[in-house]
Every structure is written in C-alpha cells, then in structure tokens.
Backbone bond lengths (Angstrom), bond angles and torsions (degrees), N, CA, C in turn:
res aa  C-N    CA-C-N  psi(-1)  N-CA   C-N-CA  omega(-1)  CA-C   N-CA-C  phi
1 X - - - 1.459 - - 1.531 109.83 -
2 X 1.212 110.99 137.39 1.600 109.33 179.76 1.517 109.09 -94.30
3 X 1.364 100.40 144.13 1.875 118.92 -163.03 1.532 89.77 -94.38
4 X 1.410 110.86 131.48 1.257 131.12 176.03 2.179 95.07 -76.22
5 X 1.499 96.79 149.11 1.944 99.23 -174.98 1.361 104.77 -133.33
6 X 1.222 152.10 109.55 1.464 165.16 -156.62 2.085 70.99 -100.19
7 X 1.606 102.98 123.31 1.640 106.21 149.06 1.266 115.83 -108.04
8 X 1.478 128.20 166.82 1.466 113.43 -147.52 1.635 84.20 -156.63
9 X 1.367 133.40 94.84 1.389 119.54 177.87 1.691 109.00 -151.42
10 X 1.129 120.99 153.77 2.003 102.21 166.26 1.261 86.41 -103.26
11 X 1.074 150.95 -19.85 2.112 122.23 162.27 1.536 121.42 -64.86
12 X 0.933 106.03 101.47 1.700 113.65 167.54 1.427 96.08 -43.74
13 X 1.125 120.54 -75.20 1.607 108.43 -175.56 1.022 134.14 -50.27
14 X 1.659 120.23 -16.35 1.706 119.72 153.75 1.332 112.15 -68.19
15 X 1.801 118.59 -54.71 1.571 93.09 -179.91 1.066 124.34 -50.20
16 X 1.309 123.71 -40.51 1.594 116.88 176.73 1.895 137.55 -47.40
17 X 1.474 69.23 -32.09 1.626 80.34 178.55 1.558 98.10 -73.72
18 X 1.663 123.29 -57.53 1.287 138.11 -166.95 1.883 93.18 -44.29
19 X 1.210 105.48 -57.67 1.850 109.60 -159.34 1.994 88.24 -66.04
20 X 1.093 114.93 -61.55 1.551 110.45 -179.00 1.538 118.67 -25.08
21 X 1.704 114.80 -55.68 1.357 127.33 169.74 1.353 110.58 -54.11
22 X 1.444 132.86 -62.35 1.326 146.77 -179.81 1.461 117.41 -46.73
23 X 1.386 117.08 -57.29 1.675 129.72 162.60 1.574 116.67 -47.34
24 X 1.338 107.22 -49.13 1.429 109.37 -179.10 1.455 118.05 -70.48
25 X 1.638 106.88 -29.92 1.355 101.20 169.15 1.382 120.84 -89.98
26 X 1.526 136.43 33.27 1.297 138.73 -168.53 1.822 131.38 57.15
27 X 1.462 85.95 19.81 1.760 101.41 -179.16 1.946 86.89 -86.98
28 X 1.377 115.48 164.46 1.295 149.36 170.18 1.707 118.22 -100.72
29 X 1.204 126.65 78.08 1.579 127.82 175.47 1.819 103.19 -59.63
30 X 1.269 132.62 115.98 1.466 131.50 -164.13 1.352 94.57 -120.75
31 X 1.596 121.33 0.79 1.325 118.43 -179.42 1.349 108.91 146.91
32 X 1.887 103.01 153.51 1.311 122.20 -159.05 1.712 98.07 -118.72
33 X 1.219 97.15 176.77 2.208 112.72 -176.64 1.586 70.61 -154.11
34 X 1.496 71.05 159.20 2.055 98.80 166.84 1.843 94.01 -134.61
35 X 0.857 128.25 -10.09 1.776 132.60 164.25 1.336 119.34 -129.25
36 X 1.483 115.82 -157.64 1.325 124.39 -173.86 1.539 89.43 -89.38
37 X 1.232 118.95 -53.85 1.431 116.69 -168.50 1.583 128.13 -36.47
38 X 1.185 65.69 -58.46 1.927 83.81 178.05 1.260 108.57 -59.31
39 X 1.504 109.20 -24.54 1.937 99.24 -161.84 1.426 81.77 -96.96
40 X 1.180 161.94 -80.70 1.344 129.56 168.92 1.425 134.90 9.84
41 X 1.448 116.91 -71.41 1.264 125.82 -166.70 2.135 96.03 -65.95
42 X 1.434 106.90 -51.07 1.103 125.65 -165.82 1.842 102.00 -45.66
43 X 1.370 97.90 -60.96 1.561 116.44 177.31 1.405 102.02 -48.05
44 X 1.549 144.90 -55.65 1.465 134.61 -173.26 1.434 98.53 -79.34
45 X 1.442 128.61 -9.62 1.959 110.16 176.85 1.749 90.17 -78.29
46 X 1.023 120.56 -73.36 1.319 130.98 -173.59 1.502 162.58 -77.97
47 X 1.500 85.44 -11.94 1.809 112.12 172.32 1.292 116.69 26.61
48 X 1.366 112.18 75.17 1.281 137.49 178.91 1.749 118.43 -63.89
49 X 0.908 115.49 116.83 1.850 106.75 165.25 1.536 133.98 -19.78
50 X 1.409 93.27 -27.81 1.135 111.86 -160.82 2.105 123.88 -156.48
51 X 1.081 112.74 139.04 1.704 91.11 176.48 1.636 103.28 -127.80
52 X 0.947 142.35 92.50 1.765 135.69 135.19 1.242 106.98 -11.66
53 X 1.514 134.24 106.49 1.559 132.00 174.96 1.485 92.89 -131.67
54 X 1.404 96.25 128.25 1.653 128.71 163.67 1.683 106.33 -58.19
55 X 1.297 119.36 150.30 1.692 100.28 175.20 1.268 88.79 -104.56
56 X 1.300 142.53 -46.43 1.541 141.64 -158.51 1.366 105.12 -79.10
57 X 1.311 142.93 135.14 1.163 118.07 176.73 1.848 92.79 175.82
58 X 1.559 124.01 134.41 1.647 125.18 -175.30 1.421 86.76 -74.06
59 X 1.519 82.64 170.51 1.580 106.82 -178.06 1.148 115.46 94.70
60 X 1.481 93.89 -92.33 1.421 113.22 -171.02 1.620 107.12 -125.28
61 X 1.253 146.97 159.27 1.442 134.66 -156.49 1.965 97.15 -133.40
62 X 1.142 121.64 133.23 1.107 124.01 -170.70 1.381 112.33 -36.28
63 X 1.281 119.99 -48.70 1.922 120.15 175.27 1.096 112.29 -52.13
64 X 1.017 122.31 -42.93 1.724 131.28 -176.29 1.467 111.18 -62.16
65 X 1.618 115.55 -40.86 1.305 133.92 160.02 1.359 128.28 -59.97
66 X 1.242 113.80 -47.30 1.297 126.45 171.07 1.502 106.02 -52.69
67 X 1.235 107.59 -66.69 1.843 115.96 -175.57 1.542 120.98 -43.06
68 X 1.096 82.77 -26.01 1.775 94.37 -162.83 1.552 102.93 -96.74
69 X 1.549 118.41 -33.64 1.570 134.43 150.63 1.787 107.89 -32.97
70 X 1.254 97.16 -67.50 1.730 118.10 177.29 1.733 106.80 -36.97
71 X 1.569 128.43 -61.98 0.837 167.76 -104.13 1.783 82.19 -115.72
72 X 1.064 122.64 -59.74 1.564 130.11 -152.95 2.007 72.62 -97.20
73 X 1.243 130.27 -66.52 1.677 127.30 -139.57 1.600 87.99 -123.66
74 X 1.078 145.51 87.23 1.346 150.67 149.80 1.985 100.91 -32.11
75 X 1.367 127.04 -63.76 1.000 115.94 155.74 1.431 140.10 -50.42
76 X 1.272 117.77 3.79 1.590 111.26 177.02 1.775 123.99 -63.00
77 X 1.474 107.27 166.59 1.354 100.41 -172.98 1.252 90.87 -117.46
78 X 0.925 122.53 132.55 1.656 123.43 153.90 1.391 120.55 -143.91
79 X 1.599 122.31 143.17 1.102 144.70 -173.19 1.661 110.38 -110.46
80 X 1.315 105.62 118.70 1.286 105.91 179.99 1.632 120.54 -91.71
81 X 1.124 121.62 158.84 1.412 122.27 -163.57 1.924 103.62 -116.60
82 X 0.990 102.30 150.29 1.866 77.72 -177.32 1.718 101.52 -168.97
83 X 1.250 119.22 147.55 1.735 116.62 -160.20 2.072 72.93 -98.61
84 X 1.489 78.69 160.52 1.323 96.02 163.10 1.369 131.09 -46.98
85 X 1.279 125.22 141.70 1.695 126.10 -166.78 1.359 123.24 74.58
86 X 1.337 123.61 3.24 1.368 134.55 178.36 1.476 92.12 -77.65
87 X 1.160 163.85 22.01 1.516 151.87 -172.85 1.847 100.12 -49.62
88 X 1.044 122.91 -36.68 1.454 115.99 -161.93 1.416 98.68 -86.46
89 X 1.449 106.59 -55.29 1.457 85.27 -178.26 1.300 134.05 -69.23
90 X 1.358 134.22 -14.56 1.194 148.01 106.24 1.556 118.99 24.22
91 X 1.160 88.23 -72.55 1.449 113.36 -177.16 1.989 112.38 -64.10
92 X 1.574 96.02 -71.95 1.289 94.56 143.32 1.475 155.22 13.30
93 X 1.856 83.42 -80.40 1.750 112.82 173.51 1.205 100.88 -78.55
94 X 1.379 152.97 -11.78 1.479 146.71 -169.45 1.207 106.62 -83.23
95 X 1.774 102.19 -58.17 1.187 104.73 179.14 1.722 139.76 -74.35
96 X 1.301 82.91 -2.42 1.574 97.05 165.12 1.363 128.58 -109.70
97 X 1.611 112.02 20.62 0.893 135.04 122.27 1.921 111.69 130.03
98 X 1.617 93.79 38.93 1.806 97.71 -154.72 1.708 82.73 -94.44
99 X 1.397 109.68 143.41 1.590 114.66 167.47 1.590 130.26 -68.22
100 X 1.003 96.27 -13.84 1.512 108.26 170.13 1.737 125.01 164.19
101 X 1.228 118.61 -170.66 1.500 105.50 -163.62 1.345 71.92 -143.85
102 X 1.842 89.52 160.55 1.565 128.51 166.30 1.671 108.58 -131.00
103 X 1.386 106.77 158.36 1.528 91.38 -167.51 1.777 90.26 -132.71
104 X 1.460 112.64 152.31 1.532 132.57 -163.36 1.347 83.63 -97.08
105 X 1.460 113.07 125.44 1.216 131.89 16.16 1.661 119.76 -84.83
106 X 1.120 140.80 85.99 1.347 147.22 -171.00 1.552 114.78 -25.68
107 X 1.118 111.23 119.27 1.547 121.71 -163.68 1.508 95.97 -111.45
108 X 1.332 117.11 108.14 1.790 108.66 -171.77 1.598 131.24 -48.87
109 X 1.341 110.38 -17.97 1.645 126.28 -172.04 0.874 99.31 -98.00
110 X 1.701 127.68 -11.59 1.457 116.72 -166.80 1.454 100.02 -87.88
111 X 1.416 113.86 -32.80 1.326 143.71 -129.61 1.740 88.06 -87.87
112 X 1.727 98.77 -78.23 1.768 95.37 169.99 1.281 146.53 -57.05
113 X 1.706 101.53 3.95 1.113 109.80 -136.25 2.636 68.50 -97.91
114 X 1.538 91.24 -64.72 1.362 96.24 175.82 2.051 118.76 -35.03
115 X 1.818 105.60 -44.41 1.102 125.80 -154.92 2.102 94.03 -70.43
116 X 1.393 104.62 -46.33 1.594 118.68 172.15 1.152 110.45 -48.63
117 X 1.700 113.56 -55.37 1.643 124.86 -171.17 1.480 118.24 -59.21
118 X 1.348 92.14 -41.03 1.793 95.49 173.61 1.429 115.05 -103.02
119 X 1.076 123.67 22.91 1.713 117.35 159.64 1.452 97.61 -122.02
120 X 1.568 128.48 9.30 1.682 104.74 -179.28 1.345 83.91 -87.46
C-alpha cells in the first residue's frame, strides 16, 4: 500500500526535490505547506502517513509545528528537515517528538532510507 507524505517547506525548490525523491520511490505526496501554519491546518484536512517538516521556516517554525502536530495526533510521524549546523534544533525536534531528521542537501538513500525506518 502506498503511504500518503504531507511536505512541509517555504522553498518550492526543496519540496520539489523532496516530492521527486518520494514519487520515485512509490510514496504518495497528498500535499504541500510553505510554513508551520499551513502544515498544521494541512495535517487535520488530510492525515498523512507521514510529514517532511522544514525546521526554518516564517510564520510559524517547524518545532512549533511539529508540537502542535503532536498535540492534535500523539501518533504522528514526522521527519524533520534541517540545513547544516542546526544540531540543537535537531535535538529539539526529537524531543518534541519528530522520528528522525534528514539534512539539506537531500541525499535520496538517505532520505528513504529514514522515511522506510519510521513508517515500518
């Protein structure tokens, strides 16, 4: 069965890359955020398998999103996304309850490899 993937980024050109990796590997993109907000609202239209969350992001900032994700779905999965040198927030995002991180520049094996680990 293919796992529906909520992407969560303000670069259009990361989701793209993110949904490109995801599509090719037989995942389902059911919808995008460009903030925290959206990935909130997005997450209660659609309840995705899964969420790709950006940590940097206006508005609202992926942790803030994440928590509040947590908050509505105690079971949610989410994978945080994070540029290099983020270690804390990282850290952060774990403990607030994200299953694991991938780090930009998105390396595709790295990518499914986390996305597999936390949906088996």
């Amino acid at each position: 069965m293919s796992k529906n993937v909520l992407v969560v980024d303000d670069a259009a050109f990361m989701r793209m890359m993110i949904k490109d990796i995801l599509t090719k590997n037989g995942y389902v993109v059911v919808g995008e955020a460009n903030d925290g907000n959206e990935a909130v609202e997005r997450y209660k239209e659609l309840s995705p398998d899964l969420v790709t969350m950006d940590i940097t992001m206006p508005e609202k900032d992926g942790i803030t999103a994440l928590k509040e994700i947590k908050q509505l779905d105690p079971s949610a999965k989410v994978i945080m996304c994070s540029a290099m040198g983020q270690q804390a927030m990282v850290i952060d995002a774990i403990q607030a309850g994200a299953k694991d991180f991938i780090v930009k520049p998105f390396q595709a094996d790295r990518v499914i490899d986390a996305i597999s680990k936390t949906l088996s």
